[in-house]
C-alpha positions in Angstrom: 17.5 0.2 37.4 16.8 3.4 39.3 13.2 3.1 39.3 13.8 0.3 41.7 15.9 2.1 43.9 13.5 5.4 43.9 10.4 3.5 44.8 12.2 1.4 47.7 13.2 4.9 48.8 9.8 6.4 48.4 8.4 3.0 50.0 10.8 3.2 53.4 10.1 7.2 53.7 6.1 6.5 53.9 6.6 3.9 56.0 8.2 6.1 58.5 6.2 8.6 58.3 2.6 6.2 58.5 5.0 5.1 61.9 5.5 8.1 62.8 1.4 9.1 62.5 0.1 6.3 64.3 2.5 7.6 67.4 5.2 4.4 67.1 8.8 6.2 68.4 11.3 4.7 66.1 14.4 6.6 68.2 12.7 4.9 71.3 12.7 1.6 69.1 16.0 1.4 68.0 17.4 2.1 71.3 15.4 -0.4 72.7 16.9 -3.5 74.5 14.8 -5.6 72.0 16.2 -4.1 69.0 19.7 -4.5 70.1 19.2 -8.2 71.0 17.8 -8.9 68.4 20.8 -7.0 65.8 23.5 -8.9 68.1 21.3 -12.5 67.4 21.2 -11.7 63.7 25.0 -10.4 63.1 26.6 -13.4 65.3 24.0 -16.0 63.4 25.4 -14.0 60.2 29.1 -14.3 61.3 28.7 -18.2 62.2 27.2 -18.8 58.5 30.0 -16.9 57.1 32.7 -18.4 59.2 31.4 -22.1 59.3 29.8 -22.1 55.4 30.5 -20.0 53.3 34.5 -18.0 53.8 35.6 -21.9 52.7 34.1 -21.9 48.8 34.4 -18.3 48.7 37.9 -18.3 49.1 38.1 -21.2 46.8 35.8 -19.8 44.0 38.4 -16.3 44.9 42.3 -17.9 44.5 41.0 -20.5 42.1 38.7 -19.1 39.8 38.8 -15.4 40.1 42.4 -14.7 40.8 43.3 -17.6 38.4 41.5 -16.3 35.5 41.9 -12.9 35.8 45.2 -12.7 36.8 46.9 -15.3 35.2 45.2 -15.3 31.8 44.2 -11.8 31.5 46.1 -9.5 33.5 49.6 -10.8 33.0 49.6 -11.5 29.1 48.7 -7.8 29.2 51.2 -6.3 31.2 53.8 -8.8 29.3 52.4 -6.9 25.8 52.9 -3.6 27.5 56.3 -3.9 28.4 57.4 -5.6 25.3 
């Protein structure tokens, strides 16, 4: 499971520096009024999925599922054996 993690790290450190070789500025990039359109386009696209699609099942798949399961038939018959 770490071998994936090392080689993305390897992967994004020669990337910068092959960037950073051929002359491309990444400070100059990420302050940029490009790059901050387009991170404001992506998180309120993001936020509008999440709020519009997905909070909806999550929370259902959350208080139903998880919170039922796990609290109801796993948490509380255990704390009822501990204190008996």
């Amino acid at each position: 499971m770490q071998r994936g993690f090392i080689k993305t790290v390897i992967i994004v450190i020669v990337a910068i520096a092959a960037l950073a070789y051929f002359g491309f500025d990444i400070s100059d990039f990420l302050h940029s009024e490009k790059f901050r359109h387009a991170i404001a386009v992506t998180y309120n696209t993001l936020k509008l999925i999440w709020n519009d699609f997905i909070v909806r099942p999550a929370l259902w798949v959350w208080y139903k599922i998880i919170v039922g399961f796990v609290w109801e038939d796993v948490i509380v018959p255990v704390l009822q054996k501990i204190r008996s």
